[in-house]
TORLOZA-116724 format. One record per residue (C-alpha): residue number from 1; residue in one letter; chain; x, y, z. Coordinates in pm, whole numbers, plus 32768, in hexadecimal, padded with zeros to 4 digits. Layout:
// residues N
(atom NUM,"A","A",(X,Y,Z))
...
END
This chain:
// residues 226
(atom 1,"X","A",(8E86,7CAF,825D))
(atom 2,"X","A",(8D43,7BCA,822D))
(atom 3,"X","A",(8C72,7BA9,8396))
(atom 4,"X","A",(8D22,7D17,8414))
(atom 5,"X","A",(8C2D,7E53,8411))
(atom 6,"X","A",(8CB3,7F49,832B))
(atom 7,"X","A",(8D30,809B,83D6))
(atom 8,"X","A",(8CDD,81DD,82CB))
(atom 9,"X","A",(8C23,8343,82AA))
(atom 10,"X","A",(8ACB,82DE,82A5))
(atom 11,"X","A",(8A5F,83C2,81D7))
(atom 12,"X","A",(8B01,837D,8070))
(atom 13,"X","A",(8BC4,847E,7F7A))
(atom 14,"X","A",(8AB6,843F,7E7A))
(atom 15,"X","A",(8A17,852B,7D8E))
(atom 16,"X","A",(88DD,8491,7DD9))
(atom 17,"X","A",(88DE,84CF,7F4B))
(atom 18,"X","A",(885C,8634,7F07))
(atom 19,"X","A",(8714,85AE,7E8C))
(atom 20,"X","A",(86F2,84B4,7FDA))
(atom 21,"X","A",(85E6,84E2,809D))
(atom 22,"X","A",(8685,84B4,81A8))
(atom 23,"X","A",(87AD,85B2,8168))
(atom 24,"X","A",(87BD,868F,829F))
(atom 25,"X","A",(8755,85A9,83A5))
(atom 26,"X","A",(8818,84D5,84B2))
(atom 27,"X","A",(88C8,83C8,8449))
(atom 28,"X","A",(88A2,832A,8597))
(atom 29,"X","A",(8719,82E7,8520))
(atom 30,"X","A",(8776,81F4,843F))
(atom 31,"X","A",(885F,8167,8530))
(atom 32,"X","A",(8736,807E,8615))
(atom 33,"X","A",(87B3,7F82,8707))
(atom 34,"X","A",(8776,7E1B,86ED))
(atom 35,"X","A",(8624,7DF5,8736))
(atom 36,"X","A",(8582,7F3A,8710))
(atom 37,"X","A",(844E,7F5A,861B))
(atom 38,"X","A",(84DF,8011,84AE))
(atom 39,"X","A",(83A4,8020,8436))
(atom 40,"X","A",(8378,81CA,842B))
(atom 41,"X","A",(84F2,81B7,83AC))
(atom 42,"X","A",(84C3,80F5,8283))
(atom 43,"X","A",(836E,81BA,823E))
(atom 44,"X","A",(846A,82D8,8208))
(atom 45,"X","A",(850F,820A,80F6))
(atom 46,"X","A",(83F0,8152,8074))
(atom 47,"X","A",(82D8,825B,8089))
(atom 48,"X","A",(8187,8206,813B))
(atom 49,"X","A",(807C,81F9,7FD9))
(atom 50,"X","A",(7F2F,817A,804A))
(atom 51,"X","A",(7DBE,814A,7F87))
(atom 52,"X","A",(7CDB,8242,7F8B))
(atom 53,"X","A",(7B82,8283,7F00))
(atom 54,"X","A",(7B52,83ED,7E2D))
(atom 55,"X","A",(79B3,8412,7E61))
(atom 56,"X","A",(79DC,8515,7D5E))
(atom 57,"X","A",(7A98,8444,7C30))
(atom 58,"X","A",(79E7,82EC,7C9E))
(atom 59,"X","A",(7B35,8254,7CD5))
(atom 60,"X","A",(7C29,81D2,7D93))
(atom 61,"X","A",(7D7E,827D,7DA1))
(atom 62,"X","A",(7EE0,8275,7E61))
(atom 63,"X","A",(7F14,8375,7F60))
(atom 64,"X","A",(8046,83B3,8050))
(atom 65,"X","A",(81C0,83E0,8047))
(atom 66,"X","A",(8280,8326,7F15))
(atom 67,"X","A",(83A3,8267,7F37))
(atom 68,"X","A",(84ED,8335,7F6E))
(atom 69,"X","A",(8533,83A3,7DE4))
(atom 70,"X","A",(86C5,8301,7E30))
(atom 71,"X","A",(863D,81BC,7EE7))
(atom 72,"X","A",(86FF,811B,7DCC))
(atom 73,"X","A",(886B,81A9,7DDB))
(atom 74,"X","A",(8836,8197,7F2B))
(atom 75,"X","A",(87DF,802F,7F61))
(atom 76,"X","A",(890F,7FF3,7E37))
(atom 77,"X","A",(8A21,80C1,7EEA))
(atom 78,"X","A",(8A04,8000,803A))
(atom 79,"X","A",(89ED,7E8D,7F4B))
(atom 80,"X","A",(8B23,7EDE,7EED))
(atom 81,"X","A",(8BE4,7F37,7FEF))
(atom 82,"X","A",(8C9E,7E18,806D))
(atom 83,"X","A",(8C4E,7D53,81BB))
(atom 84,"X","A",(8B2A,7D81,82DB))
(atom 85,"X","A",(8AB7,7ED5,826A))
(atom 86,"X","A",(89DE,7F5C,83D4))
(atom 87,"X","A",(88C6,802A,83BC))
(atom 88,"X","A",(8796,809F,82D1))
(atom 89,"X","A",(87DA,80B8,814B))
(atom 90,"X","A",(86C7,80DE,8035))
(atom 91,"X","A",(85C9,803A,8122))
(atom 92,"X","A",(8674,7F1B,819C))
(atom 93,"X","A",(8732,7E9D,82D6))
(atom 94,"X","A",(8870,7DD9,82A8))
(atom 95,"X","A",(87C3,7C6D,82DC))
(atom 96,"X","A",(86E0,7CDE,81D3))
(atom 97,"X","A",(87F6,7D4B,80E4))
(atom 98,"X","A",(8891,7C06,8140))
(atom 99,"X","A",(8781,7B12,80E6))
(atom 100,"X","A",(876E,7BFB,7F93))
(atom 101,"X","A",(88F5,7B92,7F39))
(atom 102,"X","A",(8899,7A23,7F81))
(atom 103,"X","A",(8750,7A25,7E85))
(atom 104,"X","A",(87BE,7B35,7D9F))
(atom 105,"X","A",(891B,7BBD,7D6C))
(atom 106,"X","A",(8903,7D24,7D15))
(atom 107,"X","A",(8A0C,7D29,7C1A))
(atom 108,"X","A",(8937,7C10,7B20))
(atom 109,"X","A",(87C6,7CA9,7B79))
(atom 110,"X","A",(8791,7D45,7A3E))
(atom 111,"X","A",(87F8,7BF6,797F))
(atom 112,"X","A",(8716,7B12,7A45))
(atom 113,"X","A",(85FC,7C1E,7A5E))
(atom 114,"X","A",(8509,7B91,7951))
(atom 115,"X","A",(8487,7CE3,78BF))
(atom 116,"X","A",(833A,7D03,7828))
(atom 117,"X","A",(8288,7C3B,793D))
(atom 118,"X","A",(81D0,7C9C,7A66))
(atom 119,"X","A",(82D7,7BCB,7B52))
(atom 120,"X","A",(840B,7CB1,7AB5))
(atom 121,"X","A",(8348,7DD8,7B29))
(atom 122,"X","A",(8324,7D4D,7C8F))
(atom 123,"X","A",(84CF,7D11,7C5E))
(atom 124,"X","A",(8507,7E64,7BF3))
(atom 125,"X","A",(8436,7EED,7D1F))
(atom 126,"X","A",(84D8,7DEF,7E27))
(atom 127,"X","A",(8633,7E15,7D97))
(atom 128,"X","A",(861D,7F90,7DA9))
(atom 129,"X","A",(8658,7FAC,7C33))
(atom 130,"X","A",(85BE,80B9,7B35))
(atom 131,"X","A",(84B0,801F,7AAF))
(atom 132,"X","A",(849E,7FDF,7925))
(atom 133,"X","A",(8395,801D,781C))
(atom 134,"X","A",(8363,7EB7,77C9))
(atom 135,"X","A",(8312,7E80,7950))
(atom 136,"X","A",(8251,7FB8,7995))
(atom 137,"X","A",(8161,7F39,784C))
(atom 138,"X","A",(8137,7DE0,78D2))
(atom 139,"X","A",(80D9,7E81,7A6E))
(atom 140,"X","A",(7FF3,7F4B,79A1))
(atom 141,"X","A",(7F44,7E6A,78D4))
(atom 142,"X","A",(7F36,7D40,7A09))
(atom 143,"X","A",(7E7C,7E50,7AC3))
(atom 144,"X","A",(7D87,7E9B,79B4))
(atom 145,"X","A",(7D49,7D0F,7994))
(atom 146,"X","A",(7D17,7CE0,7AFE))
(atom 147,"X","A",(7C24,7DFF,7B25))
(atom 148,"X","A",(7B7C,7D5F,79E0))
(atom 149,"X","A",(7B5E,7C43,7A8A))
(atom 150,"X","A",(7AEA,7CBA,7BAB))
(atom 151,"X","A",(79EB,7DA5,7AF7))
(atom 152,"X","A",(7978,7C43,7A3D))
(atom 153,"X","A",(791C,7BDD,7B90))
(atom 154,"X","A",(784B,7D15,7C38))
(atom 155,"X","A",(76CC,7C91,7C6F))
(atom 156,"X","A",(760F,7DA6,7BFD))
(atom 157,"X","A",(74D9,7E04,7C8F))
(atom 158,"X","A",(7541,7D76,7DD0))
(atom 159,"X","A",(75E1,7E4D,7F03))
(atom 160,"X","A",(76FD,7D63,7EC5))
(atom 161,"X","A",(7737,7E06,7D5F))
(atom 162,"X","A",(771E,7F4E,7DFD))
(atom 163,"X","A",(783E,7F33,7F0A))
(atom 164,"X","A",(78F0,7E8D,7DEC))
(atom 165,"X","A",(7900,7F91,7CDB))
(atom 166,"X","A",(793B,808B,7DF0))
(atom 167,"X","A",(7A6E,7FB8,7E57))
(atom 168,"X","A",(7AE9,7F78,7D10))
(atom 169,"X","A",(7AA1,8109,7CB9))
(atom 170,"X","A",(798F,80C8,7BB2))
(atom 171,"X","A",(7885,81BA,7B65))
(atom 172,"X","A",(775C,8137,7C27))
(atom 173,"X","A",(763D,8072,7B47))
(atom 174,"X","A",(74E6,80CF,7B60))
(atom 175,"X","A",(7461,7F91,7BEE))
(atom 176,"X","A",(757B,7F87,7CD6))
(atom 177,"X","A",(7505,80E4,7D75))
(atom 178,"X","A",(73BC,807D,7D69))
(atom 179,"X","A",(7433,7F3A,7E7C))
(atom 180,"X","A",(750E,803D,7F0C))
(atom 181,"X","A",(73C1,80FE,7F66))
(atom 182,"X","A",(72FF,7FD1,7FD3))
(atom 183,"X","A",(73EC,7F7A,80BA))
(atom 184,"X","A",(742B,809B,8140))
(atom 185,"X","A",(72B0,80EC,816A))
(atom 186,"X","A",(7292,7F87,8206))
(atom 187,"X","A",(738F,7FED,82EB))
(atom 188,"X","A",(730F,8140,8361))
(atom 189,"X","A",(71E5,80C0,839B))
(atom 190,"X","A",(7240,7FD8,8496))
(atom 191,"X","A",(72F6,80ED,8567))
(atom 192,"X","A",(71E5,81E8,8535))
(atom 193,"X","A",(70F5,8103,85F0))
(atom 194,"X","A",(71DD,8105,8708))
(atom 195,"X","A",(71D6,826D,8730))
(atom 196,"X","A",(70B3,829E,8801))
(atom 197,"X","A",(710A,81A6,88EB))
(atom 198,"X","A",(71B7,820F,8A34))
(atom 199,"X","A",(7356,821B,8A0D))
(atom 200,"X","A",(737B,80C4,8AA4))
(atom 201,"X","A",(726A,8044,89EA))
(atom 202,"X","A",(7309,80BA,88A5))
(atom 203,"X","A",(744E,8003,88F4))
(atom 204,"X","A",(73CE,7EEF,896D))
(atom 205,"X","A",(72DC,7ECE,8835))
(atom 206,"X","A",(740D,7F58,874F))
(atom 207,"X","A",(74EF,7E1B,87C0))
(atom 208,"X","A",(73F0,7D0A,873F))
(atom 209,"X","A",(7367,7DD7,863B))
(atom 210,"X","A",(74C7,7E47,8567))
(atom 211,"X","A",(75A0,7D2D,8538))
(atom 212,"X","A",(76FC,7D0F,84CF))
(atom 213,"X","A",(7679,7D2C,836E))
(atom 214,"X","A",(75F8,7E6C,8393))
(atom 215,"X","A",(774D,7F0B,83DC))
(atom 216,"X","A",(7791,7F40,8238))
(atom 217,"X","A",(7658,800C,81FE))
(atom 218,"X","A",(7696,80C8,8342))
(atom 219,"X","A",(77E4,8138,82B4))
(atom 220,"X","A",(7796,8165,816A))
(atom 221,"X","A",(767B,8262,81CC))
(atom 222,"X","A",(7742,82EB,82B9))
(atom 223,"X","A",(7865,835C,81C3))
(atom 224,"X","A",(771C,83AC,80D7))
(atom 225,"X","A",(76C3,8496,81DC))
(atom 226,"X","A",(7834,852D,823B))
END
């Protein structure tokens, strides 16, 4: 009956429940009361990918744990079981999977999904959906325009340009080390002086000396240096 929790086994006779990440663990995890954070519950669904930059390839790449290969089914089976379905499925809580049967029923996604475009890619993700070749191409090739574009605008032979293309994973210009190197020899310079001072001195000199805009060069030659 609509409005009454549904009572079943929580975890579902599914052949795809072998590959689940979270086969093997409590149920009772997935289970949080009202209130309580399900942040590091859903990051067992959804996977926890973050940036990081490869000093050895010049790039930028994702690191982490990928989403749970069966998010999908997941997500699908508890759609379409009828009524208030409790609990964590495919990354999402029951409001969530509510407000997704209000905007989107599950049963007409792929119809209303307009394929080919970057916004049917961002469908397919939210919906929990396999994603298709005519979305994957269009992801990909929005990702190569918006790095163009953001390439278009890197200032080189500025520090600017330098953080930029490191950002953005680009190999490193020649002008833009060369105002890499400035800077960083403008910056050194200024806490070198303070090194014969006494250790108050040095602090006290250090606070009106570096300035907030110091901070990026400090960190870039620090990770130089690591």
């Amino acid at each position: 009956m609509t409005g009454e929790s549904v009572t079943f086994n929580f975890i579902p006779v599914q052949d795809w429940v072998s590959k689940a990440r979270c086969r093997g663990m409590d149920p009772n995890i997935f289970m949080p009361e009202p209130g309580d954070s399900t942040a590091e519950i859903k990051e067992i669904c959804n996977g926890k990918m973050v940036k990081r930059f490869n000093r050895d390839k010049q790039r930028n790449e994702l690191v982490g744990e990928p989403p749970c290969p069966v998010r999908g089914q997941c997500l699908q089976y508890a759609m379409e079981l009828p009524g208030k379905v409790v609990g964590i499925f495919g990354g999402t809580s029951e409001k969530e999977r509510r407000a997704m049967r209000t905007e989107f029923r599950m049963d007409g996604a792929a119809k209303r999904i307009q394929h080919g475009t970057i916004g049917g890619y961002k469908a397919e993700w939210r919906f929990g959906l396999e994603h298709c070749d005519a979305c994957i191409a269009a992801n990909v090739e929005t990702t190569r325009r918006n790095k163009a574009q953001q390439k278009s605008k890197v200032k080189h032979g500025t520090y600017a340009g330098y953080r930029s293309e490191k950002r953005l994973g680009l190999p490193i210009c020649e002008a833009c080390q060369q105002a890499y190197e400035v800077e960083k020899a403008d910056y050194l310079s200024k806490t070198t002086a303070l090194e014969t001072d006494s250790p108050l001195r040095q602090v006290l000199n250090l606070l009106h000396s570096v300035t907030t805009a110091d901070w990026p060069i400090a960190k870039d030659i620090a990770s130089e240096q690591a």
